[in-house]
GUMAR-551663 format. One record per residue: residue in three letters; x, y, z of N, C-alpha, C in turn; residue number from 1. Coordinates in nm, 3 decimals. Layout:
GUMAR-551663
+--------+---------+---------+---------+---------+---------+---------+---------+---------+---------+-----+
| residu |    n.px |    n.py |    n.pz |   ca.px |   ca.py |   ca.pz |    c.px |    c.py |    c.pz | num |
+--------+---------+---------+---------+---------+---------+---------+---------+---------+---------+-----+
|    ALA |       X |       Y |       Z |       X |       Y |       Z |       X |       Y |       Z | NUM |
...
+--------+---------+---------+---------+---------+---------+---------+---------+---------+---------+-----+
***
This chain:
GUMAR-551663
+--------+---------+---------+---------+---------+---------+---------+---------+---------+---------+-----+
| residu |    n.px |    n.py |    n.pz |   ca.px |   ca.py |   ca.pz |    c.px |    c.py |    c.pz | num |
+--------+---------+---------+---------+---------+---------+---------+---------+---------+---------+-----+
|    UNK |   0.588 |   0.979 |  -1.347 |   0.451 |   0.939 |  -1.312 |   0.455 |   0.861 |  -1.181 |   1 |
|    UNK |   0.390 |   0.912 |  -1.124 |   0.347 |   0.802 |  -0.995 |   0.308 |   0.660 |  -1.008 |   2 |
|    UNK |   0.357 |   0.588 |  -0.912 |   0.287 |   0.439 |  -0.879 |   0.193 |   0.422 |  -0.791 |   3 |
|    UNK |   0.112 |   0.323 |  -0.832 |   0.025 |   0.296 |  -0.701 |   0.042 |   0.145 |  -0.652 |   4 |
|    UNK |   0.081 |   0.113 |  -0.587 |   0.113 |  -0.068 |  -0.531 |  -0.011 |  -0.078 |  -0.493 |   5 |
|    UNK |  -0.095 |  -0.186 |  -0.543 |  -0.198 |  -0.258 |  -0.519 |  -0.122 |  -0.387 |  -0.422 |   6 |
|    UNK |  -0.131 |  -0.377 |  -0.314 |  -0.079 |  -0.463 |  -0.224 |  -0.091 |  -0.646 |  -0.225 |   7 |
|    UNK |  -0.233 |  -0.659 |  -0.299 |  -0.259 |  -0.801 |  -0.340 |  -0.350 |  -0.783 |  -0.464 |   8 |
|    UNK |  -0.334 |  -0.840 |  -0.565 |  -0.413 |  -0.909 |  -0.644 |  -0.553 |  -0.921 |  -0.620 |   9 |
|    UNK |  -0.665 |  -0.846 |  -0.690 |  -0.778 |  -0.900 |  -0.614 |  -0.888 |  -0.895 |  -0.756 |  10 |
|    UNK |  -0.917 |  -1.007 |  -0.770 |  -0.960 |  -1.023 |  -0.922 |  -1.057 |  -0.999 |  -0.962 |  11 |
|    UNK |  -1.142 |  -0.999 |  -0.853 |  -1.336 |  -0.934 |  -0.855 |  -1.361 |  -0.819 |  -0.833 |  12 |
|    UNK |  -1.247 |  -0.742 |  -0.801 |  -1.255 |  -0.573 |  -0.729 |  -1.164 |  -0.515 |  -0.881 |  13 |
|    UNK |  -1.262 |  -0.400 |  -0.919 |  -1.198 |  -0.302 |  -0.987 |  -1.142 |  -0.259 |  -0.963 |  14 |
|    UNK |  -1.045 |  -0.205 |  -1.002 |  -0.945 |  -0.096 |  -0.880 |  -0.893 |  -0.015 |  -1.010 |  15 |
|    UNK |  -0.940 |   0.032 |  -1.139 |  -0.907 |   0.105 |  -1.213 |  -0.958 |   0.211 |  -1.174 |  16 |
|    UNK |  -1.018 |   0.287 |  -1.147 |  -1.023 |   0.393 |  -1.036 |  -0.875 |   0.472 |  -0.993 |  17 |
|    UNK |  -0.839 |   0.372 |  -0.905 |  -0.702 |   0.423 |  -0.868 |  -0.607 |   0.459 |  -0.981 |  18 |
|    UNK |  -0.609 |   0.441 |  -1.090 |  -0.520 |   0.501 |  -1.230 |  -0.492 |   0.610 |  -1.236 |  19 |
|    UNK |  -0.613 |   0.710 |  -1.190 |  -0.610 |   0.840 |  -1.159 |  -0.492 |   0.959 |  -1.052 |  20 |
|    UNK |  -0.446 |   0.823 |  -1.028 |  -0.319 |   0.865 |  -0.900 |  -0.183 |   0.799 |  -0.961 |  21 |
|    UNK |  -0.159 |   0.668 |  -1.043 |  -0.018 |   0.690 |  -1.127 |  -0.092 |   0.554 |  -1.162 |  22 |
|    UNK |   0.071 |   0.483 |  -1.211 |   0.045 |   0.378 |  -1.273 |   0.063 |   0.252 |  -1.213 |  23 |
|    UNK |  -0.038 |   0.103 |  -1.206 |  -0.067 |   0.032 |  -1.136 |   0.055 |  -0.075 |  -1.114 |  24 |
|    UNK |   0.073 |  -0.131 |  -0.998 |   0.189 |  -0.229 |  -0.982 |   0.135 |  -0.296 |  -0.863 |  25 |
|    UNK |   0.123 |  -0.437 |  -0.919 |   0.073 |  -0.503 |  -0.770 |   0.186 |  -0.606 |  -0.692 |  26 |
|    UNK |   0.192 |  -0.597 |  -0.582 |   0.276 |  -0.654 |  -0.496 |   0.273 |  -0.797 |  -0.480 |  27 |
|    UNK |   0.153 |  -0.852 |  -0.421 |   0.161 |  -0.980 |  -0.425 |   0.000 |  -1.039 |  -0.551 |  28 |
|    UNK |   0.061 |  -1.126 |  -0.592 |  -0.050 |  -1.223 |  -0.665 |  -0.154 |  -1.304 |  -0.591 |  29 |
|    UNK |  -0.246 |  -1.297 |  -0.656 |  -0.377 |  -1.327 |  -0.600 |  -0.346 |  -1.432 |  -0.543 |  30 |
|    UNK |  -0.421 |  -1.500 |  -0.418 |  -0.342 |  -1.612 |  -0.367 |  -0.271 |  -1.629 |  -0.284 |  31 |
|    UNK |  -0.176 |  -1.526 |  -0.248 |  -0.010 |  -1.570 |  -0.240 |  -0.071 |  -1.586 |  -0.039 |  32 |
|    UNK |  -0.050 |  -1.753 |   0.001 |   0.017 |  -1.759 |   0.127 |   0.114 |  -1.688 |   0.195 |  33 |
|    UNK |   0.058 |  -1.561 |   0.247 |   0.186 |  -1.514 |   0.318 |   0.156 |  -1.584 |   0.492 |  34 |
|    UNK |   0.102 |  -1.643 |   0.545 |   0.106 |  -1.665 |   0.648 |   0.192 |  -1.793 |   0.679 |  35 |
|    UNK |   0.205 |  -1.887 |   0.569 |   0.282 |  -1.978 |   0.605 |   0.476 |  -1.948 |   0.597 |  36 |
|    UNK |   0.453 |  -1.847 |   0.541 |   0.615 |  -1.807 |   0.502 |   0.619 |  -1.630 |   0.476 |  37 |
|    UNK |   0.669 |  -1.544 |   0.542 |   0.645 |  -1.441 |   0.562 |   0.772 |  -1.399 |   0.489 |  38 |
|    UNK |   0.913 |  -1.474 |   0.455 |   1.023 |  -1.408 |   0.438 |   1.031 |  -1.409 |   0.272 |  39 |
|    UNK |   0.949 |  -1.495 |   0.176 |   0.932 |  -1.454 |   0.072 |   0.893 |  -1.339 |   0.029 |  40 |
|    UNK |   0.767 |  -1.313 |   0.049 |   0.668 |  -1.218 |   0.054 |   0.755 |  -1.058 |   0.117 |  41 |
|    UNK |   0.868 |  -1.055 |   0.199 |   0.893 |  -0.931 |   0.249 |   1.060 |  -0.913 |   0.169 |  42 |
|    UNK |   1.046 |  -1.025 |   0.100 |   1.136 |  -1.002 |   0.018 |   1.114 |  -0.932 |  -0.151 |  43 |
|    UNK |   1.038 |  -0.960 |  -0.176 |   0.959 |  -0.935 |  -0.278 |   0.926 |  -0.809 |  -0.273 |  44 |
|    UNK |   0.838 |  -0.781 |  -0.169 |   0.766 |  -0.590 |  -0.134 |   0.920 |  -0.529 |  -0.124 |  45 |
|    UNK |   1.028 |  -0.555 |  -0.056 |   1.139 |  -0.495 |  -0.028 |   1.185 |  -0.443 |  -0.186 |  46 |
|    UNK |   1.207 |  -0.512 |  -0.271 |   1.267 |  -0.513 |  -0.415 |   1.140 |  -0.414 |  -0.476 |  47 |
|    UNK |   1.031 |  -0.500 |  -0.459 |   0.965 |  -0.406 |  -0.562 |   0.909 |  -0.251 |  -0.507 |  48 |
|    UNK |   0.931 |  -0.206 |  -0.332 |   0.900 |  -0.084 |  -0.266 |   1.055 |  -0.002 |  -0.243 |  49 |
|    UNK |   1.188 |  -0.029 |  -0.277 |   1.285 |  -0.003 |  -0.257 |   1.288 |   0.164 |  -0.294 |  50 |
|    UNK |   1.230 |   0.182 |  -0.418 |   1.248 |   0.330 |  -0.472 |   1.116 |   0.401 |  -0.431 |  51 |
|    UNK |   1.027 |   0.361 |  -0.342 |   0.885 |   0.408 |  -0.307 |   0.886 |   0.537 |  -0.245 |  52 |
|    UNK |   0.857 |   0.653 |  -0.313 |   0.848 |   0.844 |  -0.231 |   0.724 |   0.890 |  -0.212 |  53 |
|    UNK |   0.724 |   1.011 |  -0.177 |   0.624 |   1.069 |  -0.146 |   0.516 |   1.060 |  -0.220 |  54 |
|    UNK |   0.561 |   1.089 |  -0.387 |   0.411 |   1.087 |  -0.502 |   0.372 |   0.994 |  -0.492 |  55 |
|    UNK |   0.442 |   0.838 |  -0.449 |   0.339 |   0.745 |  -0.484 |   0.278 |   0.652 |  -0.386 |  56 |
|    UNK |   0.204 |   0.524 |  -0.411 |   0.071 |   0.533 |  -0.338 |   0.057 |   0.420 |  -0.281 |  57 |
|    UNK |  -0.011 |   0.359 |  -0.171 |  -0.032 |   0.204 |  -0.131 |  -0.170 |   0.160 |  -0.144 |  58 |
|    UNK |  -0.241 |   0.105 |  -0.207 |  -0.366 |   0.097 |  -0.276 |  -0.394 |  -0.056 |  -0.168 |  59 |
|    UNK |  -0.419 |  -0.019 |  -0.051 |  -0.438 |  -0.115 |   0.068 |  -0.559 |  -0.193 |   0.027 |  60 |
|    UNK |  -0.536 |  -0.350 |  -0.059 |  -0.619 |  -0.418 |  -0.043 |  -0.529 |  -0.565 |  -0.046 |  61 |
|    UNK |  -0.676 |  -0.662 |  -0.002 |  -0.592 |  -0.791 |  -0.015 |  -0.554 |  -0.818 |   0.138 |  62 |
|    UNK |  -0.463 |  -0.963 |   0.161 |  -0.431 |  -0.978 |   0.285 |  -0.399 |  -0.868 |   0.404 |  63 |
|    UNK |  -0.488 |  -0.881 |   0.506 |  -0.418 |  -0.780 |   0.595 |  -0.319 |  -0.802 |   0.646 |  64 |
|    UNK |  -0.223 |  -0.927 |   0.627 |  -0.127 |  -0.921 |   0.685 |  -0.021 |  -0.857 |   0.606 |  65 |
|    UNK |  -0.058 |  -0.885 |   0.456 |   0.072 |  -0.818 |   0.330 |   0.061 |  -0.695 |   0.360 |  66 |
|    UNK |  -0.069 |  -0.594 |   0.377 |  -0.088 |  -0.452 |   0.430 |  -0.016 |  -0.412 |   0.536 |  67 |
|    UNK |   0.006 |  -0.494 |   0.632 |   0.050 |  -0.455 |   0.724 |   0.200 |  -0.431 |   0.700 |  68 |
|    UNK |   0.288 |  -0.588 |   0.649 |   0.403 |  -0.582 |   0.557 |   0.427 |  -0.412 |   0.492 |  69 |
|    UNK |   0.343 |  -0.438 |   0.386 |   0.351 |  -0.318 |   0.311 |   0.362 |  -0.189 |   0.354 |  70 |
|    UNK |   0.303 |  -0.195 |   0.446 |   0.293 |  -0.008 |   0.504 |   0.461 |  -0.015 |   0.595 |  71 |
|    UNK |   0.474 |  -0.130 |   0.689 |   0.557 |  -0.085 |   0.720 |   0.716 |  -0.066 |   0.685 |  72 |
|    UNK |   0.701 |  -0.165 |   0.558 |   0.835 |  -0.150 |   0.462 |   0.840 |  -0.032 |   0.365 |  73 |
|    UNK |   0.758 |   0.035 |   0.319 |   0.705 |   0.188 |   0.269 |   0.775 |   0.277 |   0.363 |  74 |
|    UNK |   0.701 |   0.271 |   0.491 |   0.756 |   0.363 |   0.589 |   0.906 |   0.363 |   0.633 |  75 |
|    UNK |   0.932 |   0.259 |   0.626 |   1.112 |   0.259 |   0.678 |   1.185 |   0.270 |   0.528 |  76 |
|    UNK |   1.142 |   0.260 |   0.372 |   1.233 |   0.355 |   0.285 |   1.196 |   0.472 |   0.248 |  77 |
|    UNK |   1.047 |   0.525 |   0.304 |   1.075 |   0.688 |   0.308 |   1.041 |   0.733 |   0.415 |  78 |
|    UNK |   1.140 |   0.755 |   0.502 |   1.179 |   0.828 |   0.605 |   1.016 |   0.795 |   0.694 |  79 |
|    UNK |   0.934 |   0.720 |   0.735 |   0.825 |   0.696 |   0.801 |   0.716 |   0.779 |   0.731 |  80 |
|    UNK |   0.695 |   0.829 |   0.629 |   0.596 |   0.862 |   0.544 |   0.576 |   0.825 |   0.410 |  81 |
|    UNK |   0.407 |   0.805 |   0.355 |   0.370 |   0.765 |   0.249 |   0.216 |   0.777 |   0.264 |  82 |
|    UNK |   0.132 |   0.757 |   0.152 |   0.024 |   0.762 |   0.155 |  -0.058 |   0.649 |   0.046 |  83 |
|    UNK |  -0.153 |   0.670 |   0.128 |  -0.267 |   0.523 |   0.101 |  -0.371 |   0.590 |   0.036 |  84 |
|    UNK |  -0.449 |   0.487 |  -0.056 |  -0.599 |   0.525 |  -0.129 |  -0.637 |   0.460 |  -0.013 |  85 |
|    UNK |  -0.763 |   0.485 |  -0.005 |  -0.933 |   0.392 |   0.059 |  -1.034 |   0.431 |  -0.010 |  86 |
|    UNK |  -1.087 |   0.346 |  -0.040 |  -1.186 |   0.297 |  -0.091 |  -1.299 |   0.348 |  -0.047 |  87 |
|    UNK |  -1.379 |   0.449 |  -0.078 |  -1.478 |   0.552 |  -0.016 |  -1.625 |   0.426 |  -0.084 |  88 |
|    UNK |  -1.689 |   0.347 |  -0.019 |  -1.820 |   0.300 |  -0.070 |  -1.909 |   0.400 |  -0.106 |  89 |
|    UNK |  -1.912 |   0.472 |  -0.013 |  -2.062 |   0.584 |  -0.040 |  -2.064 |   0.664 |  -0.174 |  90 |
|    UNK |  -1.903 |   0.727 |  -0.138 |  -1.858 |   0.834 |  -0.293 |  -1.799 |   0.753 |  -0.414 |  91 |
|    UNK |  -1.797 |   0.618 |  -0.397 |  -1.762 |   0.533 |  -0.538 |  -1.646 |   0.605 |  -0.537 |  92 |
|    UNK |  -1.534 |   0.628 |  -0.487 |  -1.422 |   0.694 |  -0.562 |  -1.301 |   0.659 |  -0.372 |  93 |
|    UNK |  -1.146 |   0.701 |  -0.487 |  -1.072 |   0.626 |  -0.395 |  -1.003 |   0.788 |  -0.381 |  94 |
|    UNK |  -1.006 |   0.812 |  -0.189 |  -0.930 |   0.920 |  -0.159 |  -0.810 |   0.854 |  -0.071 |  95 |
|    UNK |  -0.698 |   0.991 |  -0.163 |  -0.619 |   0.987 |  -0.104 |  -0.555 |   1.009 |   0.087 |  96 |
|    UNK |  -0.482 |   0.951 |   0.147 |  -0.435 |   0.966 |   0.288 |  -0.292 |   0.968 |   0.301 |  97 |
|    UNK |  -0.246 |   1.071 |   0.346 |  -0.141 |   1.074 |   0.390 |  -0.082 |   1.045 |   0.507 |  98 |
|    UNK |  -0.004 |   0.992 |   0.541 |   0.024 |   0.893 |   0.696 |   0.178 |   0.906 |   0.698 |  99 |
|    UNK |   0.245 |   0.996 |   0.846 |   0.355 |   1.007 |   0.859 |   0.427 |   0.929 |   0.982 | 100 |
|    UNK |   0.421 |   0.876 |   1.033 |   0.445 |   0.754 |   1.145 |   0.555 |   0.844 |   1.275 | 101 |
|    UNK |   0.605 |   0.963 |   1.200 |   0.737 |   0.995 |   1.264 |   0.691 |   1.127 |   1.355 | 102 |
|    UNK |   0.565 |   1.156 |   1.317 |   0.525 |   1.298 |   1.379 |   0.446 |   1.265 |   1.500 | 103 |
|    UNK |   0.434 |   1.419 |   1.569 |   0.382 |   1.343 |   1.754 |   0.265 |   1.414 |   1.717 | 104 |
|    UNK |   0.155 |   1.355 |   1.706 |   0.044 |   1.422 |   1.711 |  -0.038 |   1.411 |   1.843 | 105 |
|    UNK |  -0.129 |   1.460 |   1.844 |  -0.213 |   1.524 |   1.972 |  -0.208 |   1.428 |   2.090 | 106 |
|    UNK |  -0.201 |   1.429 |   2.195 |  -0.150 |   1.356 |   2.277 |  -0.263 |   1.234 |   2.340 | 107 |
|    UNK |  -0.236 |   1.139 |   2.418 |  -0.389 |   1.099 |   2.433 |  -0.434 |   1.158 |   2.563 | 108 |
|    UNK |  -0.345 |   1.208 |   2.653 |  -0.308 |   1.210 |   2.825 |  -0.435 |   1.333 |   2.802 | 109 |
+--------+---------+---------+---------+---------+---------+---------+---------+---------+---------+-----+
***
């Protein structure tokens, strides 16, 4: 079964929704200061994103700085690819994105 890393804790936002894509695991706890100390926090995502593949998921909410953490420790243990829910307001429902960091897409020139 797939995982989905809920990146932070967020206690007023449903996010059972996302169930529909594997099973829930959140990264950091509601709260968690990552700005005053960054090397806890990337220690933590490291351990708990270590076995993170293709099926499963980064459920981007919560600090943007842990997001930022998160995506890019995802990307450097699978080979610069993984994929994210977002949060669709209009369609009430969370689509999937796939994001490969390693591919050259369309140029800007």
């Amino acid at each position: 079964m797939p995982t989905v890393f809920a990146v932070q804790e967020m206690p007023n936002h449903d996010i059972s929704g996302a169930m529909k894509y594997g099973d829930i695991d959140v990264l950091m706890p509601f709260g968690s200061q990552i700005a005053f100390s960054t090397a806890p926090a990337v220690r933590r995502m490291r351990r708990k994103l270590q076995n993170f593949g293709d099926k499963d998921f980064l459920l981007l909410a919560g600090d943007p700085v842990a997001i930022g953490m998160a995506c890019a420790i995802v990307a450097f243990y699978n080979s610069g690819r993984y994929s994210v829910l977002k949060w669709d307001r209009r369609e009430k429902l969370y689509i999937p994105i796939q994001i490969d960091v390693t591919t050259k897409g369309e140029s800007d020139e």
